[in-house]
N, CA, C and O of each residue as an XYZ file, in Angstrom:
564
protein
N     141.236     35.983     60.148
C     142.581     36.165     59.657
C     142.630     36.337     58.152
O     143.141     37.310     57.596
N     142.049     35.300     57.532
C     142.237     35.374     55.843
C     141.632     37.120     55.317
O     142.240     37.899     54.583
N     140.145     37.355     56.045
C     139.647     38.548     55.865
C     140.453     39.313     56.071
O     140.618     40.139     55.173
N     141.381     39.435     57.371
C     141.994     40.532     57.885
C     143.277     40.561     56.674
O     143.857     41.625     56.463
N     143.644     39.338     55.933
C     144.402     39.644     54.692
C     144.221     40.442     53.840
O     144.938     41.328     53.375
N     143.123     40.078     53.609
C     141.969     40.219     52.287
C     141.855     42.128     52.239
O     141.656     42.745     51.192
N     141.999     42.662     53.346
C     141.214     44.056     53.610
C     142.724     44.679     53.435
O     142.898     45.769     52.891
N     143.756     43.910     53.931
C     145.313     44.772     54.085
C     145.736     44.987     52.233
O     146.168     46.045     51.777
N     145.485     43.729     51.407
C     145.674     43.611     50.476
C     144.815     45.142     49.525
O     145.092     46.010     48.697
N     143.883     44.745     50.209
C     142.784     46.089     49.273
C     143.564     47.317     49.374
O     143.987     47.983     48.429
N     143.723     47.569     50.728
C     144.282     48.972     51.151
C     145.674     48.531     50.068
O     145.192     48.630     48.940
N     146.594     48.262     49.980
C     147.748     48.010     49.440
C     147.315     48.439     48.070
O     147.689     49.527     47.631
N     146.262     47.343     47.118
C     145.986     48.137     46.048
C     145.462     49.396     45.590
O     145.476     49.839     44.442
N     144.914     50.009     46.828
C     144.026     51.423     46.803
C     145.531     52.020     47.101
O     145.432     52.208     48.314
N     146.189     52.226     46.927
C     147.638     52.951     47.595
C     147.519     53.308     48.981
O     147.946     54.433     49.240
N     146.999     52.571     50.050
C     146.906     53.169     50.868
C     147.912     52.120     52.436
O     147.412     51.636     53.452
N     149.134     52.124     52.058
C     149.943     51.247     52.548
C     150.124     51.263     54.234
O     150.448     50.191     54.746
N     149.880     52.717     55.327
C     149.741     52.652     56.162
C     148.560     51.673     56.787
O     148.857     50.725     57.513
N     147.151     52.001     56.426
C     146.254     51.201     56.709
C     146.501     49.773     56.645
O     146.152     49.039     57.570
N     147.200     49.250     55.395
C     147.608     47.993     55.610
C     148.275     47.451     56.632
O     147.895     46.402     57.153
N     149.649     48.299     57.140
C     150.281     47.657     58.062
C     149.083     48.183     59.592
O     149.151     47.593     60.671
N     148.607     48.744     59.467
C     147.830     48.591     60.793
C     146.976     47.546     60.618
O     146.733     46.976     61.682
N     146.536     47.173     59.848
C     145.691     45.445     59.483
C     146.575     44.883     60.110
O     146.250     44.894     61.297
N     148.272     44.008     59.846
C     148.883     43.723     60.177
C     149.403     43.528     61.175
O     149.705     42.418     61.611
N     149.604     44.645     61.729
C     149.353     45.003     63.490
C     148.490     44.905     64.249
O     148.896     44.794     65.406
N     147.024     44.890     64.083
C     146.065     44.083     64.670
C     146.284     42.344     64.529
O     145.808     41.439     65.214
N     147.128     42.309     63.450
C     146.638     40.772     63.369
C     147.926     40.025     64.321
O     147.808     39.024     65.028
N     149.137     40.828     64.097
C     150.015     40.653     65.084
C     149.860     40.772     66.505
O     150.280     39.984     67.353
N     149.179     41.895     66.693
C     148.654     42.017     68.250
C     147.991     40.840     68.817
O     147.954     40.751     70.045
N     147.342     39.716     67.933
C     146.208     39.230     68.215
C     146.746     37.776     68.103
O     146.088     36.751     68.277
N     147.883     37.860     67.827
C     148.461     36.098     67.260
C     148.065     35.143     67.561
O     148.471     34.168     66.929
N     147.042     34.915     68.712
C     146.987     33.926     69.537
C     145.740     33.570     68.426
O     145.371     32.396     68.407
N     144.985     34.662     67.375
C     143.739     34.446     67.076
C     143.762     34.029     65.775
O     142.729     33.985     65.107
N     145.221     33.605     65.188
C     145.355     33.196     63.732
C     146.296     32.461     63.917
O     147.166     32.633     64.771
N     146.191     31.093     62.735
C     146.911     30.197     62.651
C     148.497     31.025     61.834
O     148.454     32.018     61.108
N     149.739     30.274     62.226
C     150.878     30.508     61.889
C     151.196     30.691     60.436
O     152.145     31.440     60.208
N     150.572     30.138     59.387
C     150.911     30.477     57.787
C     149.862     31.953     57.781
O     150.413     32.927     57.267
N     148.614     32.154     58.234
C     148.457     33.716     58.062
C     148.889     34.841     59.029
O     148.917     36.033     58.726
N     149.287     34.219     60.458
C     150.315     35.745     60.765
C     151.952     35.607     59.805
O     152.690     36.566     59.577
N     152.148     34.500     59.470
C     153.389     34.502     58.178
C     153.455     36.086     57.283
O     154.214     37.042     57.129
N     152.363     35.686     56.931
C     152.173     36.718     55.519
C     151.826     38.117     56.232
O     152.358     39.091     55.699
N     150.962     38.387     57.432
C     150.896     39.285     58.465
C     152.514     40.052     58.376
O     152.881     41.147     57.950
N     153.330     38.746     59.077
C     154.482     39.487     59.361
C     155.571     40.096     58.261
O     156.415     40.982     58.391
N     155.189     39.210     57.053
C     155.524     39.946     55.978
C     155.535     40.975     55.366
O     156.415     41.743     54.978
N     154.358     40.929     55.303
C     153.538     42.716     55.499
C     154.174     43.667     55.294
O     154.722     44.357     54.434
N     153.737     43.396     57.468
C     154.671     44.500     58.294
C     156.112     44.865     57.405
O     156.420     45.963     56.941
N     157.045     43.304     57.313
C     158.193     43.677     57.322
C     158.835     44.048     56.000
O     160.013     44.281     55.728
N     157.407     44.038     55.026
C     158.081     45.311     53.458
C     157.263     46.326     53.815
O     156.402     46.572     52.970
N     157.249     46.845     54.570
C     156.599     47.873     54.920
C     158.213     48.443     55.388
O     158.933     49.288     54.855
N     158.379     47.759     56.367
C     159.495     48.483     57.204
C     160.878     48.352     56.341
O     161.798     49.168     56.378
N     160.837     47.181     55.572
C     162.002     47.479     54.261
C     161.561     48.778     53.810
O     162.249     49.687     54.276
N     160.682     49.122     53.093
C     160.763     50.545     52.092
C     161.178     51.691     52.965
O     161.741     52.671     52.476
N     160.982     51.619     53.917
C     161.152     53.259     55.055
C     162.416     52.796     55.516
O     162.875     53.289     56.546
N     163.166     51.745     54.777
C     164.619     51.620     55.347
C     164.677     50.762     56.825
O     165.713     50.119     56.995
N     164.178     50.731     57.351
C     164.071     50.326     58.678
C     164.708     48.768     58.444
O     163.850     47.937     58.147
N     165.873     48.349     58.524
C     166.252     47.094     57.625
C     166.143     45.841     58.897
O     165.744     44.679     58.825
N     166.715     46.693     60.127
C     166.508     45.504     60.946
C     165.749     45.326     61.409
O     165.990     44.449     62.238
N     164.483     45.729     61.449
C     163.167     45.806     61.785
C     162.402     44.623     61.085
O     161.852     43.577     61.426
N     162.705     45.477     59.686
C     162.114     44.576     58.613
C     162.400     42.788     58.611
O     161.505     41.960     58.445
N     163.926     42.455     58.846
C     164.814     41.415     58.930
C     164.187     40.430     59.823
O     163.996     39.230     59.627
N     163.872     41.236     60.943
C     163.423     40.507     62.193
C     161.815     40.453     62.258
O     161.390     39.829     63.231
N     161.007     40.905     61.539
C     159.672     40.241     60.944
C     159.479     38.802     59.641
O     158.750     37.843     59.387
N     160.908     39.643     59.053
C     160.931     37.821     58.042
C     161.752     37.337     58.874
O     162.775     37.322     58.190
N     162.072     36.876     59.998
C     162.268     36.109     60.475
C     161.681     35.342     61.173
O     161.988     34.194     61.494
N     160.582     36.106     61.505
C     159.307     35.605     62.578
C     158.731     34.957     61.477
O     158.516     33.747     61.546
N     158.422     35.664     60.367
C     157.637     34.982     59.056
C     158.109     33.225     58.886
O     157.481     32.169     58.962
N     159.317     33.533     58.662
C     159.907     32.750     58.136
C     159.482     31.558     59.341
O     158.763     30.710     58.813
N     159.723     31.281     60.748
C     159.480     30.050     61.713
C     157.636     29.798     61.069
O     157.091     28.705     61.224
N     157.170     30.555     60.628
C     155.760     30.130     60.877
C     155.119     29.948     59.207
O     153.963     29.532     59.133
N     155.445     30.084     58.631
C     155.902     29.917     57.039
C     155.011     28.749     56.967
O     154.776     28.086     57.977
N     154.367     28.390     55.509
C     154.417     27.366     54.461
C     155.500     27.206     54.478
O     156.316     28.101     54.695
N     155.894     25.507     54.155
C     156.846     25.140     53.446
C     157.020     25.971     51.984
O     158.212     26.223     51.807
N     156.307     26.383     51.075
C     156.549     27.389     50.078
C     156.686     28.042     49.925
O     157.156     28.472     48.871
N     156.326     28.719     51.020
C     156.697     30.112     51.516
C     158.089     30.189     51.705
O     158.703     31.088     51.131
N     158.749     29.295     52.501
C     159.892     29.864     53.423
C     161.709     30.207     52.402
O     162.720     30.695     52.908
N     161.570     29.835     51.232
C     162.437     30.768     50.088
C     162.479     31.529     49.640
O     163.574     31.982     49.305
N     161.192     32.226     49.313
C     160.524     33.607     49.070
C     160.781     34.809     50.378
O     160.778     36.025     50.188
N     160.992     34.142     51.689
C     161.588     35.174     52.570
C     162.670     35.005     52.954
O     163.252     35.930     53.520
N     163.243     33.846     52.780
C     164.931     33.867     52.900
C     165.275     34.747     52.016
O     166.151     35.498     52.445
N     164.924     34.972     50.898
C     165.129     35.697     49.602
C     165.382     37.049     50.295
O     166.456     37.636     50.433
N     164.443     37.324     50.604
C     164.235     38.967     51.544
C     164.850     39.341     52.611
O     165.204     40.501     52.825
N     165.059     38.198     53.509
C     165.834     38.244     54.770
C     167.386     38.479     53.821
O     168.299     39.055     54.414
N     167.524     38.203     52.956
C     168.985     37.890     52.153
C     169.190     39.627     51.657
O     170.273     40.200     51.775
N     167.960     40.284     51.107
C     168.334     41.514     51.084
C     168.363     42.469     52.235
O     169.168     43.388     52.084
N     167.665     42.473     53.371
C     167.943     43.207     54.717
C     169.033     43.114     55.319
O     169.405     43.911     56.180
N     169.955     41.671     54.749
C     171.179     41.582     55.443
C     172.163     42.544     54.176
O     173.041     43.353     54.477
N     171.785     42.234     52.919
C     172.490     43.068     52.654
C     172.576     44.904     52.341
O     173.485     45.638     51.954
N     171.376     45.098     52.671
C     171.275     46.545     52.740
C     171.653     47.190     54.464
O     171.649     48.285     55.027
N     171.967     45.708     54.825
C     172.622     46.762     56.444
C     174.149     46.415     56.218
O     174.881     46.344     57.205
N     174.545     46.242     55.216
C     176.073     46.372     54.879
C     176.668     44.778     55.339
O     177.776     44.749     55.874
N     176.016     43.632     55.152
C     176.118     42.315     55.392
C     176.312     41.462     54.503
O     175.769     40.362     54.611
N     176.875     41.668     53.752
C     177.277     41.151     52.308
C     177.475     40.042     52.276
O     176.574     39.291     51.901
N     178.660     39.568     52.637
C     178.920     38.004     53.210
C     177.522     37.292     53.374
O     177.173     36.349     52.664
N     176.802     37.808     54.326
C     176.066     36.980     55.176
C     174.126     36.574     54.099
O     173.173     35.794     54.106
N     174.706     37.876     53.331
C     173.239     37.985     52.119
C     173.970     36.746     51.055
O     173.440     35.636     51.012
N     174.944     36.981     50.403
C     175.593     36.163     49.743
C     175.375     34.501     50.220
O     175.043     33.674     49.372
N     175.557     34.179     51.409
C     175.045     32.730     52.245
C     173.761     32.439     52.423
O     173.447     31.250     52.487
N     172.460     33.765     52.576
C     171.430     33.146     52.166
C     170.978     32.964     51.010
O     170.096     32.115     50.877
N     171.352     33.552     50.094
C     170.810     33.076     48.840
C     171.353     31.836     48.286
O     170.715     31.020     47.621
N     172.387     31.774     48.563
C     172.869     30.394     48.036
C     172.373     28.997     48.818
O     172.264     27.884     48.304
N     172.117     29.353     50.136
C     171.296     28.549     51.516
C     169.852     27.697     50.295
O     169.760     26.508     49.989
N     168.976     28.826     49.884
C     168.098     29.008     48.752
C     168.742     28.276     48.086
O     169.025     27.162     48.526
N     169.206     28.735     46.692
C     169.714     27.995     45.827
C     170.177     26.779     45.691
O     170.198     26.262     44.573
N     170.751     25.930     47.114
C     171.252     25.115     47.457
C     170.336     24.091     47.659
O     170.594     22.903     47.467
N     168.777     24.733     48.220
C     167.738     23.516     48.668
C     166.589     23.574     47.638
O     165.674     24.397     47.650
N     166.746     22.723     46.874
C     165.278     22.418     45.753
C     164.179     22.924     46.408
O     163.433     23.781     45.935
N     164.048     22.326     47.659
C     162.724     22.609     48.324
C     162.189     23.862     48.644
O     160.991     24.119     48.524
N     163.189     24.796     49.120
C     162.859     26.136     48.785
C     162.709     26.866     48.006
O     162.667     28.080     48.208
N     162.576     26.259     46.797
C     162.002     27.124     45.529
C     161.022     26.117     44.648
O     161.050     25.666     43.503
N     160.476     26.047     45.357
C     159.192     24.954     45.342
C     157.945     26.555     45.454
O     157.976     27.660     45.996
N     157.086     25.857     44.675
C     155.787     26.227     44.670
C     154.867     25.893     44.504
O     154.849     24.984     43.673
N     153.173     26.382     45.212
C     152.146     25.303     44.819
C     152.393     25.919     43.513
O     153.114     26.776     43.003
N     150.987     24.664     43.046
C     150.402     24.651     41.595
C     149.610     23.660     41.612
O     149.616     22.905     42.585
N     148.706     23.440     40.471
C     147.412     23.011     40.772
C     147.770     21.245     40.554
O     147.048     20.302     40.879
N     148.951     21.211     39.982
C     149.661     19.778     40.289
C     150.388     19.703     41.529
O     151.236     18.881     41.876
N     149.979     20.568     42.058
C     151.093     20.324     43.038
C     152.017     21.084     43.799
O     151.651     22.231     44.057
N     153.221     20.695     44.259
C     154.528     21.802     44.049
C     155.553     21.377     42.905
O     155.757     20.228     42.513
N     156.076     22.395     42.512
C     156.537     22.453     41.332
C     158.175     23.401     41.658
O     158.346     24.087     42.666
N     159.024     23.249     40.758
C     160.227     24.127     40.721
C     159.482     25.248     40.264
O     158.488     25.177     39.542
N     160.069     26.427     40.772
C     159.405     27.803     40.409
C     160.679     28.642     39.912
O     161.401     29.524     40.377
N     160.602     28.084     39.012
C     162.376     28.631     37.546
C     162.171     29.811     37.802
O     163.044     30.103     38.618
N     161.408     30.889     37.566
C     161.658     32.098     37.567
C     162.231     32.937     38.766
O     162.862     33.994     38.747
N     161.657     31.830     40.237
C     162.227     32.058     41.097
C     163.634     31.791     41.422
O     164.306     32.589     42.075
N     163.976     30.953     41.084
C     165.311     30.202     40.860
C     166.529     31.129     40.251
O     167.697     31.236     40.623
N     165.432     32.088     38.604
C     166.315     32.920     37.920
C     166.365     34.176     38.780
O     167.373     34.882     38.764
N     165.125     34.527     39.661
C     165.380     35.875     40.398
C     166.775     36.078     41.055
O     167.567     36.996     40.840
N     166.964     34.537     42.296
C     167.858     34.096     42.973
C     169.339     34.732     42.322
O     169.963     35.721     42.705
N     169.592     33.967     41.416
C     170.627     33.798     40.455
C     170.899     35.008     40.318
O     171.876     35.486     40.894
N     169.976     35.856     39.416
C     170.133     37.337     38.934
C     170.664     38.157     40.217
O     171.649     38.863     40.000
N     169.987     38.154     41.912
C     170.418     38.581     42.926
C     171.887     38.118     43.139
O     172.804     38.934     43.046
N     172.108     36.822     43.423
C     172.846     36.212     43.852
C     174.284     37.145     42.860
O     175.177     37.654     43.536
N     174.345     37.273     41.193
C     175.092     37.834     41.129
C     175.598     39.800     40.996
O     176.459     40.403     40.355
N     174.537     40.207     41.956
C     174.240     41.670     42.203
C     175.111     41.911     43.425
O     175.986     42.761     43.594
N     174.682     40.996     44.204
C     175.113     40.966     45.980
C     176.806     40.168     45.515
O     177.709     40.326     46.336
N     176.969     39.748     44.841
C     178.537     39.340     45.091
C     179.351     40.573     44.067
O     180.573     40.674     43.956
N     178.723     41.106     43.648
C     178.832     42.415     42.718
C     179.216     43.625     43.637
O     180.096     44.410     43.285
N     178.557     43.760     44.795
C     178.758     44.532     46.091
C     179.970     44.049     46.819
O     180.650     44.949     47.313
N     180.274     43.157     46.946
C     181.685     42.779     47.946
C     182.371     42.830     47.335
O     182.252     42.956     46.116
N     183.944     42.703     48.335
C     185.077     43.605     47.684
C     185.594     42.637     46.759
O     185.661     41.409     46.823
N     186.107     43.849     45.480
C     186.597     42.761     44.380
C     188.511     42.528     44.770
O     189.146     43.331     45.454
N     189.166     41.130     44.074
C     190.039     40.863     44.241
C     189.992     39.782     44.955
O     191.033     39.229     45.309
């Protein structure tokens, strides 16, 4: 599994982003053969893969799978994302509630570090900066 990361990642930096999600898709095919925090990032993958080609509910419903099988550190970093698939399928309201869901729980914007987990401020400021983009999109008045 970590390898089968390791090789999707390469292809990703070689620009070669199809090959990656077929890494991905083997590793998905195979779930039974990797522990749940690396088909996480597996399904992640997949599902900015299927964000960029638009495919939003596709994408949505891989960070969602991500998301049950997640690090605890992980799982704000794809609410984050699940928060933009809802709002690029015209879900405004509902993107607006996850980020603040986020914002709302310390724990989800937690990150390792070599002390530890730690508040991850920049993540916190991404949030914020989104948070006032997506209420920027709904109707004013």
């Amino acid at each position: 599994g970590t390898l089968m990361l390791q090789l999707a990642h390469i292809y990703q930096i070689q620009g070669e982003p199809a090959k990656a999600e077929n890494v991905f898709e083997r590793m998905i095919q195979t779930a039974e053969r990797h522990e749940d925090t690396l088909l996480s990032k597996a399904y992640v993958g997949r599902a900015e893969r299927r964000f960029g080609r638009g495919e939003f509910a596709k994408g949505q419903s891989d960070f969602e799978i991500a998301y049950r099988k997640a690090a605890p550190t992980r799982k704000g970093p794809i609410l984050h994302r699940i928060a933009w698939t809802e709002l690029n399928q015209g879900r405004q309201p509902k993107a607006v509630a996850t980020i603040l869901r986020v914002l709302r729980n310390p724990d989800l914007m937690m990150r390792e570090s070599t002390n530890g987990e730690v508040l991850d401020v920049s993540f916190q400021e991404d949030l914020t900066n989104d948070l006032a983009s997506f209420l920027a999109r709904g109707p004013v008045g």
